[in-house]
C-alpha positions in Angstrom: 229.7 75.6 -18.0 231.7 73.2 -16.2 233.9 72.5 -18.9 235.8 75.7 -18.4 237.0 74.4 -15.3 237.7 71.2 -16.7 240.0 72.4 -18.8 242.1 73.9 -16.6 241.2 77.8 -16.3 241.3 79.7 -13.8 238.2 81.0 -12.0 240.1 84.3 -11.6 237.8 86.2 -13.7 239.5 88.2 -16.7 238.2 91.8 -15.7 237.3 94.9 -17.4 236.3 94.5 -21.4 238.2 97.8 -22.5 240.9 100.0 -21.9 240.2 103.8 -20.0 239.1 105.4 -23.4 240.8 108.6 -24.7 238.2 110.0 -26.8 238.8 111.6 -30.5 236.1 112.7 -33.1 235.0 111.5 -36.3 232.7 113.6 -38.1 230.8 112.6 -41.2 231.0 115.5 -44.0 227.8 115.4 -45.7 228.0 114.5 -49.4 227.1 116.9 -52.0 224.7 114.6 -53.9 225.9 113.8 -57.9 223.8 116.5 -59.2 224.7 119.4 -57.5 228.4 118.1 -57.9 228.4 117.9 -61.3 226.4 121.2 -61.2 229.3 122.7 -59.3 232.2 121.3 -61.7 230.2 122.4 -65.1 230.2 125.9 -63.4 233.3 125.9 -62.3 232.5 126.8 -59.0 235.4 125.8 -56.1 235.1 123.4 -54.2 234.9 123.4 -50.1 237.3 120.7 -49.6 240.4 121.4 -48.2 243.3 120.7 -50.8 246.1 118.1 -49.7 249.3 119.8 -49.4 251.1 119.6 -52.8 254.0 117.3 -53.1 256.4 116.4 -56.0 254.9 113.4 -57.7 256.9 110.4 -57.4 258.0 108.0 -60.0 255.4 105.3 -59.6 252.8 108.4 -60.1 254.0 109.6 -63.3 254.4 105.2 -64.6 250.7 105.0 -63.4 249.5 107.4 -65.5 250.9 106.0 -68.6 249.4 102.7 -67.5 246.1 104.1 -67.8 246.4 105.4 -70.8 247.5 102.9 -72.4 244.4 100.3 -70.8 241.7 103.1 -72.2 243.4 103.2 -75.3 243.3 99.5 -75.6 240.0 98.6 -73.8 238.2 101.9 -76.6 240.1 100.0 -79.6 238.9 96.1 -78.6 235.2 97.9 -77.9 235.3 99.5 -81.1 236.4 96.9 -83.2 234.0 94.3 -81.6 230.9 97.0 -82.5 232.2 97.7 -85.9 232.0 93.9 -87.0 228.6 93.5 -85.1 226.7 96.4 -87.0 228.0 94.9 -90.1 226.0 92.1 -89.3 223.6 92.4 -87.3 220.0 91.9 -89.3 217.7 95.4 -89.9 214.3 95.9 -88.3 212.1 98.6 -89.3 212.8 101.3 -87.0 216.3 100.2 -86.1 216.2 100.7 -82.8 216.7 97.3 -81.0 219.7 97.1 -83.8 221.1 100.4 -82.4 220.3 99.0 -78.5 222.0 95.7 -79.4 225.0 97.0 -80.7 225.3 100.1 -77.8 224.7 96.9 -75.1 227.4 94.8 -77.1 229.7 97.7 -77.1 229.5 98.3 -73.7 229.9 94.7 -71.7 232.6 94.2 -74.7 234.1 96.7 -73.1 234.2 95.3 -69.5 235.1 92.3 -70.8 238.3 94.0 -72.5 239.2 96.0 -69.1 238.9 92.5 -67.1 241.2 90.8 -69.9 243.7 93.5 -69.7 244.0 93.3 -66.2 244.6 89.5 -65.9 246.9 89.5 -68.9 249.6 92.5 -67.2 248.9 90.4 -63.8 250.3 87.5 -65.1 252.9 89.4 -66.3 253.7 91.1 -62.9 253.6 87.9 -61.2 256.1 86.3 -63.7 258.5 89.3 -64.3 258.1 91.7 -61.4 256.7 95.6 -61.1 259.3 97.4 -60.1 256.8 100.4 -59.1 254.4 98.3 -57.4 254.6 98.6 -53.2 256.2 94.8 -52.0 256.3 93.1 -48.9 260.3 92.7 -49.9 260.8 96.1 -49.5 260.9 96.3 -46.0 263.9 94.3 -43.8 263.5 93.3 -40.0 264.2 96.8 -38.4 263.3 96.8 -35.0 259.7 98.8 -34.9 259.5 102.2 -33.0 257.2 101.4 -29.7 255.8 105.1 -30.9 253.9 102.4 -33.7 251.0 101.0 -31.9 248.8 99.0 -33.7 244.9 97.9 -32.4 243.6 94.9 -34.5 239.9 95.5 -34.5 237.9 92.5 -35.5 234.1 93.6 -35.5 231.4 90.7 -35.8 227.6 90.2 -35.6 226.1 87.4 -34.8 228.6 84.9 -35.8 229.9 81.2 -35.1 231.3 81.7 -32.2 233.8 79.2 -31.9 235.3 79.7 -35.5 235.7 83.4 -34.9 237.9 82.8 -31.7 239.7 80.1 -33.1 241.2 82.3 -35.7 241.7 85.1 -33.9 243.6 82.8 -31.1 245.8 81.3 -34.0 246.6 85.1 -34.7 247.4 86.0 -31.6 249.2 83.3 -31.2 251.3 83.8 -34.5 251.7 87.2 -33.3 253.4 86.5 -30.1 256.1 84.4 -31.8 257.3 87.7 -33.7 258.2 89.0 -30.5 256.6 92.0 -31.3 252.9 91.3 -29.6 253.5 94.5 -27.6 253.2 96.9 -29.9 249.8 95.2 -30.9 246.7 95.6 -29.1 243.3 93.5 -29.9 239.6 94.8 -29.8 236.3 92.6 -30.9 234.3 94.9 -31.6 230.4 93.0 -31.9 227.5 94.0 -32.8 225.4 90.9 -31.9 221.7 91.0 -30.9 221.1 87.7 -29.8 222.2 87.3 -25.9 222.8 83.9 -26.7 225.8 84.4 -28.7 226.8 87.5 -26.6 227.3 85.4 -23.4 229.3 82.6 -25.7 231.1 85.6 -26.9 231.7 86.8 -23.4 232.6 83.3 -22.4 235.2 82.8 -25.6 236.6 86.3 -24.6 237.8 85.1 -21.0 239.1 82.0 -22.2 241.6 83.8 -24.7 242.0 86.1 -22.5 243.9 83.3 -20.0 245.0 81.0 -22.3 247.2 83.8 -24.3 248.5 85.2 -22.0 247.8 88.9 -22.6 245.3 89.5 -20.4 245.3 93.4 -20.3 245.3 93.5 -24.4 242.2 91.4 -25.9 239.3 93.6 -25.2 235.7 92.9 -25.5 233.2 95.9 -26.3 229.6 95.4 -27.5 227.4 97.8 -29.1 224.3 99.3 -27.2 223.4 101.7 -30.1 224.5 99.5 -33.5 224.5 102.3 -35.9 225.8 101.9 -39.5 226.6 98.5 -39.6 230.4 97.4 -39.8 231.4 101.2 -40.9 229.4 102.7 -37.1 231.5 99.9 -35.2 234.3 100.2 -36.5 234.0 104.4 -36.1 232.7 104.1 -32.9 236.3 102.0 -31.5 238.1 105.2 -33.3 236.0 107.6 -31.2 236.3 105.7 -28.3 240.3 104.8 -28.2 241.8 105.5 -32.0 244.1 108.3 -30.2 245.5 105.5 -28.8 247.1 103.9 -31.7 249.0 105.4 -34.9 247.8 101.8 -37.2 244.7 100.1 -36.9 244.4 96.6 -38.7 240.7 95.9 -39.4 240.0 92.0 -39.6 236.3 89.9 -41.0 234.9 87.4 -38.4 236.7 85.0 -40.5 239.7 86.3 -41.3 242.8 84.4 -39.8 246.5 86.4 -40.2 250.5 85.4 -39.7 252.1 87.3 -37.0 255.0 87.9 -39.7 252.1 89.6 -42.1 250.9 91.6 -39.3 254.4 93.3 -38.0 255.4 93.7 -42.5 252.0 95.4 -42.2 253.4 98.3 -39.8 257.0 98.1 -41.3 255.6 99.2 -44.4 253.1 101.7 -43.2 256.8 102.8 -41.2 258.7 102.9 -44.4 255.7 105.3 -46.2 254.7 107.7 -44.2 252.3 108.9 -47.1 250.5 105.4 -47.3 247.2 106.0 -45.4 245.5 102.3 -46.4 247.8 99.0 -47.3 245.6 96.3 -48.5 246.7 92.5 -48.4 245.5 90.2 -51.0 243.9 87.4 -48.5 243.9 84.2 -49.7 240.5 82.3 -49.7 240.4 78.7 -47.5 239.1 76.4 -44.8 235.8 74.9 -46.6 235.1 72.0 -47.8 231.9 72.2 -49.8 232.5 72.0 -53.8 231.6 75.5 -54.4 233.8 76.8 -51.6 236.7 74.4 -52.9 235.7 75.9 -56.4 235.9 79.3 -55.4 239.3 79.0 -53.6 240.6 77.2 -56.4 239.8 80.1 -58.3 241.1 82.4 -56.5 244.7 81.1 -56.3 244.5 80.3 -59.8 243.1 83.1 -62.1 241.9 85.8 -59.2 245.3 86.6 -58.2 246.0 87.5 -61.7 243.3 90.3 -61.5 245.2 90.8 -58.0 248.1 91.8 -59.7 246.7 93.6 -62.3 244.8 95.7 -60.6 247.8 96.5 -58.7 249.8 97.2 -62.0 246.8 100.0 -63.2 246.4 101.3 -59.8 249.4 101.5 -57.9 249.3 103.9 -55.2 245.5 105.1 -55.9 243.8 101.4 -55.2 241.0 99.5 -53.5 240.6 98.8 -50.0 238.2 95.7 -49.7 237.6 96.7 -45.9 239.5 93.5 -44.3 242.7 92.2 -43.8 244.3 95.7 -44.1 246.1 98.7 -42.2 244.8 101.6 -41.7 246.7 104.9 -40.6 244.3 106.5 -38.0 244.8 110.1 -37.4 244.0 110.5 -41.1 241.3 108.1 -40.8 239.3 109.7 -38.2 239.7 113.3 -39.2 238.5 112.4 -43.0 236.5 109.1 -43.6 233.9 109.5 -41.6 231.0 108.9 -43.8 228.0 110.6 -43.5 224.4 108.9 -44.9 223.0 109.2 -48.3 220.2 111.5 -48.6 216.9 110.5 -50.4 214.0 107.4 -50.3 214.2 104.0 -51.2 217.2 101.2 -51.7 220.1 103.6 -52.6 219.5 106.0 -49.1 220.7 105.6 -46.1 224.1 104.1 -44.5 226.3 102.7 -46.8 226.5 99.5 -47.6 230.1 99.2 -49.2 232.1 101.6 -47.1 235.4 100.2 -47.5 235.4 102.0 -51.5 234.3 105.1 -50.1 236.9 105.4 -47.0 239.9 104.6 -50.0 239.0 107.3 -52.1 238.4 109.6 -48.9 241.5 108.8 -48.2 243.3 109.3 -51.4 241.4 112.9 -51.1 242.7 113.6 -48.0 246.6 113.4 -49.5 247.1 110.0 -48.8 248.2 106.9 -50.8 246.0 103.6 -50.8 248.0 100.4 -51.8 247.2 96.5 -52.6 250.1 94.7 -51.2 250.2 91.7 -53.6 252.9 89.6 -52.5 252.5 89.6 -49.0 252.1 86.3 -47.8 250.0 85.2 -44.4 246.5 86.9 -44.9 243.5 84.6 -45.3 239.8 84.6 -45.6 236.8 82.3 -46.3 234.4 81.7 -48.7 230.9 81.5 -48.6 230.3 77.5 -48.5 227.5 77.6 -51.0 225.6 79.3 -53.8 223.2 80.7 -51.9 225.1 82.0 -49.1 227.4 83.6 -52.1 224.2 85.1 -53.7 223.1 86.8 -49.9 226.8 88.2 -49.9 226.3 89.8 -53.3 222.8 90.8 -52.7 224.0 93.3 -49.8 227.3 94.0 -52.3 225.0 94.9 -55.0 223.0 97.6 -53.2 226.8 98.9 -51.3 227.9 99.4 -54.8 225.0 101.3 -56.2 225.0 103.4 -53.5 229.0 104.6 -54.0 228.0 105.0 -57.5 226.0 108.2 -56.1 229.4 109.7 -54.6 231.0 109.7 -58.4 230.6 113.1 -58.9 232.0 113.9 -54.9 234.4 116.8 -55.4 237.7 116.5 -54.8 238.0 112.9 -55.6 240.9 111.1 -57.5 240.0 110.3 -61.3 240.9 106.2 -60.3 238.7 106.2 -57.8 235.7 107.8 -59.7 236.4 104.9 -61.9 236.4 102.4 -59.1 233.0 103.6 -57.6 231.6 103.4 -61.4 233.3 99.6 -62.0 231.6 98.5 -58.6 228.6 99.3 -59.5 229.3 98.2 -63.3 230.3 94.8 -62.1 226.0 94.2 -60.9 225.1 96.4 -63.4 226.4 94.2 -65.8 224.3 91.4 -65.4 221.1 92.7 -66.5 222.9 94.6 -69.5 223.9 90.8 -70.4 220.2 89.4 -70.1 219.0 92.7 -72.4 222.1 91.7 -74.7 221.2 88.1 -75.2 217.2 88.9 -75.2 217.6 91.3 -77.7 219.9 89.7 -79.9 217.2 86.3 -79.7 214.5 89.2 -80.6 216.5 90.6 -83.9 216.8 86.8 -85.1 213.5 86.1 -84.8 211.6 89.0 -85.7 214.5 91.0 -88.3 214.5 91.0 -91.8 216.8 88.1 -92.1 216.1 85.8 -89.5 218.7 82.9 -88.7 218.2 80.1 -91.9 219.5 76.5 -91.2 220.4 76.6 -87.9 223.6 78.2 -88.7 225.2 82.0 -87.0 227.4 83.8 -89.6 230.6 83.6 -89.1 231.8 86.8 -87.8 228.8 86.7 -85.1 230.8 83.0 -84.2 233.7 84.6 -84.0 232.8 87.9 -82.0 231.3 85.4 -79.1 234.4 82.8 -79.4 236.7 86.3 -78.9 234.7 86.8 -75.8 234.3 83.5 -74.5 238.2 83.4 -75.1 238.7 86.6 -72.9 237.2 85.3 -70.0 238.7 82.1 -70.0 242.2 82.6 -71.1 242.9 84.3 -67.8 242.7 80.6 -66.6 245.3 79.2 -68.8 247.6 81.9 -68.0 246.9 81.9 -64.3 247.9 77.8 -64.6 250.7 78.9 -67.4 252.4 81.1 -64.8 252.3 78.3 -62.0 254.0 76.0 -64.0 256.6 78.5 -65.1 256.9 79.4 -61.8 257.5 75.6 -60.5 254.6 75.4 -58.3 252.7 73.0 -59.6 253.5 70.4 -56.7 251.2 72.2 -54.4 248.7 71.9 -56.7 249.0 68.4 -56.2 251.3 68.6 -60.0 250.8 69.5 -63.4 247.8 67.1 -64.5 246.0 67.8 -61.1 246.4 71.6 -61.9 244.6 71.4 -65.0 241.9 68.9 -64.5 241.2 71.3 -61.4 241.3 74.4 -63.8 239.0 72.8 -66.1 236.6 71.3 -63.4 236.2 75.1 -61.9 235.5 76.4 -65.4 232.5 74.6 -65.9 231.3 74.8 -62.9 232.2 78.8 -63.2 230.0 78.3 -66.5 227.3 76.8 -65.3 226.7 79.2 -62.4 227.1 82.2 -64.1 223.7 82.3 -65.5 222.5 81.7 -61.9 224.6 84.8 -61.0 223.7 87.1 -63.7 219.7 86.5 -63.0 219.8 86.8 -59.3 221.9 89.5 -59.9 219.6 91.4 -62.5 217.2 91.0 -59.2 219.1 92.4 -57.1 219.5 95.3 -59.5 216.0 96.2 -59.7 215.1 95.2 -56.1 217.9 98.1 -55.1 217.0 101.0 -57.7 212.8 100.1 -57.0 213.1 99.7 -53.9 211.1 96.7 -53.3 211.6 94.1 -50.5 212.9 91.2 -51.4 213.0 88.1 -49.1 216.4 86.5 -49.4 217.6 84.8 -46.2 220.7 83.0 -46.5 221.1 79.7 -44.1 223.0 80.0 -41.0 227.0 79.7 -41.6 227.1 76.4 -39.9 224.8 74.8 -42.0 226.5 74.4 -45.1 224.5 72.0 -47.2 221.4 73.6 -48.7 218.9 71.3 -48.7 216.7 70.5 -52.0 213.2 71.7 -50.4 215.8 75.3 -49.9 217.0 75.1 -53.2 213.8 74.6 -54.7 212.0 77.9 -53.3 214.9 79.5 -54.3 215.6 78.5 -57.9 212.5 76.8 -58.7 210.1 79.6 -60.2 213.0 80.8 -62.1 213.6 77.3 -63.7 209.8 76.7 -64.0 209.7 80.2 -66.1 213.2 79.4 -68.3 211.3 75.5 -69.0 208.5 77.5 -70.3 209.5 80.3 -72.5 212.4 77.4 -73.5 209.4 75.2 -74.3 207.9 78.3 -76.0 211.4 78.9 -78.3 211.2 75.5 -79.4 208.0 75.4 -80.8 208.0 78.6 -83.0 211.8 79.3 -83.7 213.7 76.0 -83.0 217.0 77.8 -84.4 217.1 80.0 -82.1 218.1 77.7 -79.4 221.8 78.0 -80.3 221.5 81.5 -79.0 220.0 80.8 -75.7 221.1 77.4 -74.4 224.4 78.7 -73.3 222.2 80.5 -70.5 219.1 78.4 -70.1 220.4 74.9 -69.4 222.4 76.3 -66.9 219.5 77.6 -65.2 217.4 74.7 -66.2 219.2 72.6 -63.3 220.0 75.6 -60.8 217.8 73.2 -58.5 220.6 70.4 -58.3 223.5 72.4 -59.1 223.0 74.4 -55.9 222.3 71.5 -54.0 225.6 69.2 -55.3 227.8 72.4 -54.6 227.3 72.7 -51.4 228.0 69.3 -50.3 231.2 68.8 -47.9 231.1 65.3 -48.9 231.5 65.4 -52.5 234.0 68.2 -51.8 236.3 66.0 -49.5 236.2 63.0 -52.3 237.4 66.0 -54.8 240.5 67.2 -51.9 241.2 63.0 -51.6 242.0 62.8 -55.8 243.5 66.0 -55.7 241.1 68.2 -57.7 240.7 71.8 -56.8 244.0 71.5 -54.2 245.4 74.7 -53.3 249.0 75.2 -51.9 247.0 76.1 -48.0 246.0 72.8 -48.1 249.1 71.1 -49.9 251.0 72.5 -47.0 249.0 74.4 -44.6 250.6 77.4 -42.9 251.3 76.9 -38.9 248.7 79.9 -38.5 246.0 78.0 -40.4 246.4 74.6 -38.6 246.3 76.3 -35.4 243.1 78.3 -36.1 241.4 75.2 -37.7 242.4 72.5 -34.8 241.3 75.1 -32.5 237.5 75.3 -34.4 237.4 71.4 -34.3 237.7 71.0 -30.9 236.2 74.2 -29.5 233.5 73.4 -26.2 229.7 73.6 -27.1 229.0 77.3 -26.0 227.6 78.2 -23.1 223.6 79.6 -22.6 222.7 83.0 -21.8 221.6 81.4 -18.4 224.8 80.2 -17.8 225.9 84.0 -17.2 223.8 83.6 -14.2 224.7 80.0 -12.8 228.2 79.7 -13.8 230.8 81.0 -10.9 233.6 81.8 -13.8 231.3 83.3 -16.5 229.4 85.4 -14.1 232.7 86.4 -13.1 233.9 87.1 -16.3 230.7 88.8 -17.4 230.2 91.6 -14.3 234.1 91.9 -14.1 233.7 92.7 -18.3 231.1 95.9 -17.3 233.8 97.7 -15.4 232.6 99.8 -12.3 229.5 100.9 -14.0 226.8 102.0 -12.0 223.3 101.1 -13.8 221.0 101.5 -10.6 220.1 105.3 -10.8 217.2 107.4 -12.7 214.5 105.5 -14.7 216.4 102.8 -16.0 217.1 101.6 -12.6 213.5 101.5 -11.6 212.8 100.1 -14.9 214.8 97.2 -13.9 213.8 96.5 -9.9 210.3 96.2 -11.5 211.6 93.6 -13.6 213.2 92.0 -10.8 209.7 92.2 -9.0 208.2 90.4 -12.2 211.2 87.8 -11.8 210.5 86.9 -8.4 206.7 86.5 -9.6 207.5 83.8 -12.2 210.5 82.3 -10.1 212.4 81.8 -13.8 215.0 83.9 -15.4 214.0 82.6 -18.5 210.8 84.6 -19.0 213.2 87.6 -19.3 213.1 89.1 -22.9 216.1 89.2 -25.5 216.4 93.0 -25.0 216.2 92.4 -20.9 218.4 89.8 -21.4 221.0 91.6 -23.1 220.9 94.5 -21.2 221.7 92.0 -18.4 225.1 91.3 -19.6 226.0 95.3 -19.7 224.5 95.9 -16.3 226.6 95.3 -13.1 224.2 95.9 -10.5 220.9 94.5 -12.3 222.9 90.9 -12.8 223.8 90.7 -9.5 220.7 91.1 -8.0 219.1 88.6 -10.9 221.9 86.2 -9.7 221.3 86.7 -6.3 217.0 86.5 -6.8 218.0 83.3 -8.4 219.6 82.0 -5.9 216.9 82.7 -3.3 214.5 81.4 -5.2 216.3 78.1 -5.3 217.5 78.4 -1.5 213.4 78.8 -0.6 212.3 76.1 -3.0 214.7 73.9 -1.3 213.5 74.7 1.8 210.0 73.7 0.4 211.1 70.6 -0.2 212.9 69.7 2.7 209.7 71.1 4.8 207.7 69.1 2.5 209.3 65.9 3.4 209.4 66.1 7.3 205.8 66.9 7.0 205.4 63.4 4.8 208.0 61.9 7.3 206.2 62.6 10.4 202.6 61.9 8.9 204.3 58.2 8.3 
């Protein structure tokens, strides 16, 4: 741990971790359950939740409405149009019933489909012409800020790369500190980590910001003793603990990286609307180099923030909160989305997993609008650098959005956000409706009165699948239509760059979406069953998966698609036109995993331009800083060095506060621990849970630092006796 000292700090240590706190509550209402909701609404009976005081809807209220309307309207004509011309087709069995299942399933994801296409196609729209309804980040001037307006910027984390995580949030502060307005702006990482390991280089990372920002007495440090409900319980327990403290609360990822300029527009706005309770930015995706990431980025600036826009078109002031990279308003916060566990057994019980769709439409219950803040510039995120690590991500996003399903029938919620909690669950639920689809359809051709002849799909079944493959990728050509129109092509690296790019990342979009929609049909039944499922993602600093990894992962699943492909072949060869489109993707899920998540081949892509996005055309100051700071960050210190290292000590028992943790059982607990220390003469046979205790225990570190260092004094002293006893013998 030298290397703090090397590089100029100062062995002052940083002191206390937190502020004095001023406590508040939060308590969880418990949820009806969907069946006695809906019980409650077919009877008409009232409901308990308090109504929001009634106010005179605004303009953008009464345009939303009629936005909707018009999206059902066209979403119910697409879907019926698209059915009509299937069952026309479609080939008779004898009971009729896979014909009547095809066609429903058809209907259905034709429907999705329609609602996604809609959405992209006003986006584009909004992004060319302008929504005059919509909430903008041009609204707003450079009015000085009441100092009434305080604002906590709460990052939780768990177990994360260290150095990346303080490396953004330095840049931040940093950024944040040119505005001139770093006052009104307070800083809490919140963690959750279990490995003491990571907690002391946490610890260690914390002091050094601490010092080398300049802001000592506002970036604080708490960890979690009793890490309850996940992100949600953290995040809950800083509004118990010191949410009376602020009127805003900005809630960051660990990887989340934001411009002081975004941050104080953030408050403005929340200023300007005193009826805005959540204001979500649109965080731009960056920083990796592996091709899926670069893929995944590109695709986001490209098409996603078409779907951005839309959604913000449709929603308006009743919209998502994505749970980072926002501002929250907390009073409201606290007193009503607190958010209680769901009752029952298995997958779909518990703590929830998606929270962040939950506390929006709490919100919007309470009174209160929610927003998505589409052209506000300076928010940023990453992605995850490989398939597999996207596919962990979605696994845990699967069962969150299952879960929320549950609260549809909730009283008191908003209509939109009903519809959100069923789309979030729709959007996983989709992928095993697709499989049925596609299985079925094969099943009709093969075993149906009028089986495919020649090799050859009738024409309207062609058409019906090129309308669908045309819906999900023209949202690409507009999304490059609209940079070109706008004159941003250049940071694209120009026009022919652009759509190479676009038309690299649609094949590799096409051949990982049957990867997707199988792992998520998994993930589906693994969440309604039940089951356990095994599906350990590699650690975020290892970003190449490795072919022996991507072979236990995708390998049965190709092993079973080469058979029953094998099986196609051999009694319906015809029927391959039907399938291939999903099995030869997932024939080579083995090497397409792999070759995605190499930085290497990602960086030769970045050096002829492909996939370029305007971040790395011309990186904002905030993004450079964060990134130069990851590059050369220290190798992080051991959990021993707590004990051996003068400043980290320091900063460690000065982080506790004046906490006395020598009295009643615990205390004795740890002096015979100290006993069994002096026993082994080596800190090291400590457990993790000792361990971490350690590093929240003033009085029991000392005296472990202080056994140490008798230990060492007396082994010396060995020594030395040792050798005037060999001297003298000589």
């Amino acid at each position: 741990m030298d290397q703090h000292h090397s590089a100029g700090l100062s062995t002052s240590a940083p002191g206390r971790s937190t502020p004095a706190m001023l406590r508040g509550s939060m308590v969880a209402r418990p949820w009806r359950g969907f069946w006695r909701s809906l019980a409650d609404r077919l009877t008409g009976r009232p409901s308990d939740i308090p109504a929001p005081p009634a106010r005179e809807p605004q303009a953008w209220e009464h345009a939303a409405k009629l936005r909707r309307r018009v999206l059902m309207l066209l979403v119910l004509l697409s879907a019926a149009g698209a059915t009509t011309l299937l069952s026309n087709m479609l080939p008779s069995d004898q009971t009729g019933l896979a014909r009547a299942v095809q066609i429903g399933l058809y209907g259905l994801l034709f429907a999705w489909v329609s609602a996604g296409f809609y959405t992209a196609m006003m986006g584009a729209w909004v992004l060319w012409r302008g929504d005059k309804h919509a909430m903008s980040a041009a609204s707003v001037g450079h009015a000085p800020i009441h100092r009434d307006a305080r604002t906590a910027i709460v990052m939780p984390i768990c177990n994360e790369n260290v150095a990346s995580v303080f490396a953004g949030l330095r840049a931040t502060c940093e950024s944040l500190a040119a505005t001139g307005a770093s006052s009104l702006f307070d800083v809490y990482v919140l963690s959750d980590t279990s490995d003491p390991e990571i907690r002391a280089a946490e610890l260690a990372a914390w002091g050094q910001l601490r010092h080398e920002c300049g802001s000592a007495g506002r970036i604080y440090y708490r960890w979690r003793q009793r890490r309850t409900k996940r992100k949600s319980g953290n995040v809950a327990d800083f509004c118990r603990r010191f949410g009376r403290l602020y009127r805003y609360m900005v809630v960051l990822d660990a990887d989340s990286v934001m411009s002081g300029d975004c941050l104080v527009k953030l408050v403005r706005l929340m200023e300007a609307h005193p009826t805005a309770g959540i204001m979500q930015t649109a965080p731009q995706a960056c920083g990796l180099d592996t091709v899926h990431a670069r893929s995944q980025q590109f695709s986001g600036r490209v098409a996603g923030r078409l779907f951005t826009a839309g959604m913000s078109y449709w929603q308006l002031g009743e919209s998502h909160y994505w749970g980072h990279n926002a501002i929250i308003r907390v009073e409201p916060f606290m007193k009503h989305c607190s958010l209680a566990p769901l009752k029952g057994h298995g997958g779909l019980s518990g703590t929830l997993l998606s929270h962040d769709f939950v506390e929006a439409a709490l919100m919007r219950r309470a009174g209160y609008h929610v927003w998505l803040v589409h052209d506000l510039h300076g928010s940023y995120e990453q992605q995850p650098p490989n398939l597999i690590e996207e596919l962990q991500r979605d696994r845990r996003w699967c069962q969150g959005n299952l879960q929320n399903a549950r609260l549809i029938a909730e009283p008191g919620l908003h209509g939109v956000h009903r519809a959100m909690l069923g789309t979030g669950a729709m959007a996983y639920l989709s992928a095993p409706l697709w499989l049925a689809s596609v299985l079925v359809g094969a099943g009709l051709w093969l075993f149906g009165e009028r089986p495919l002849m020649g090799g050859a799909l009738p024409m309207e079944i062609a058409g019906l699948w090129l309308v669908t493959v045309l819906m999900l990728m023209l949202p690409r050509v507009m999304g490059v239509a609209v940079i070109v129109m706008s004159n941003q092509q250049r940071r694209y690296g120009g026009t022919k760059a652009l759509i190479r790019g676009a038309a690299l990342e649609a094949g590799l979009s096409a051949l990982q979406a049957p990867v997707r929609m199988l792992a998520h049909t998994v993930f589906v039944i693994v969440a309604l069953t039940g089951l356990k499922l095994d599906w350990k993602s590699p650690p975020r600093e290892a970003n190449d998966i490795g072919w022996r990894d991507a072979l236990h992962r995708f390998g049965p699943t190709t092993g079973v698609v080469a058979a029953g492909a094998a099986a196609v072949l051999a009694l319906q060869p015809e029927i391959t036109l039907w399938l291939a489109p999903m099995a030869l993707p997932l024939l080579v899920a083995v090497p397409l995993a792999v070759l995605t998540s190499r930085s290497g081949l990602g960086q030769r892509l970045l050096a002829n331009r492909l996939l370029l996005i305007p971040e790395e055309h011309s990186a904002p100051h905030v993004l450079r800083r964060a990134w130069a700071y990851a590059k050369r960050a220290q190798p992080a210190p051991q959990w021993r060095d707590a004990l051996t290292d003068p400043w980290l000590f320091d900063v460690v028992r000065g982080a506790m506060g004046p906490r006395n943790t020598s009295w009643g059982t615990r205390g004795k607990a740890r002096k015979l621990m100290f006993s069994s220390l002096l026993a082994n003469q080596d800190a090291e046979q400590l457990s993790a849970e000792h361990r971490m205790r350690l590093l929240s225990e003033p009085q029991s570190i000392v005296r472990v630092r202080d056994q140490l260092a008798a230990n060492a004094n007396q082994m010396r002293a060995s020594w030395r006796d040792g050798e005037e006893i060999e001297a003298l013998r000589a």
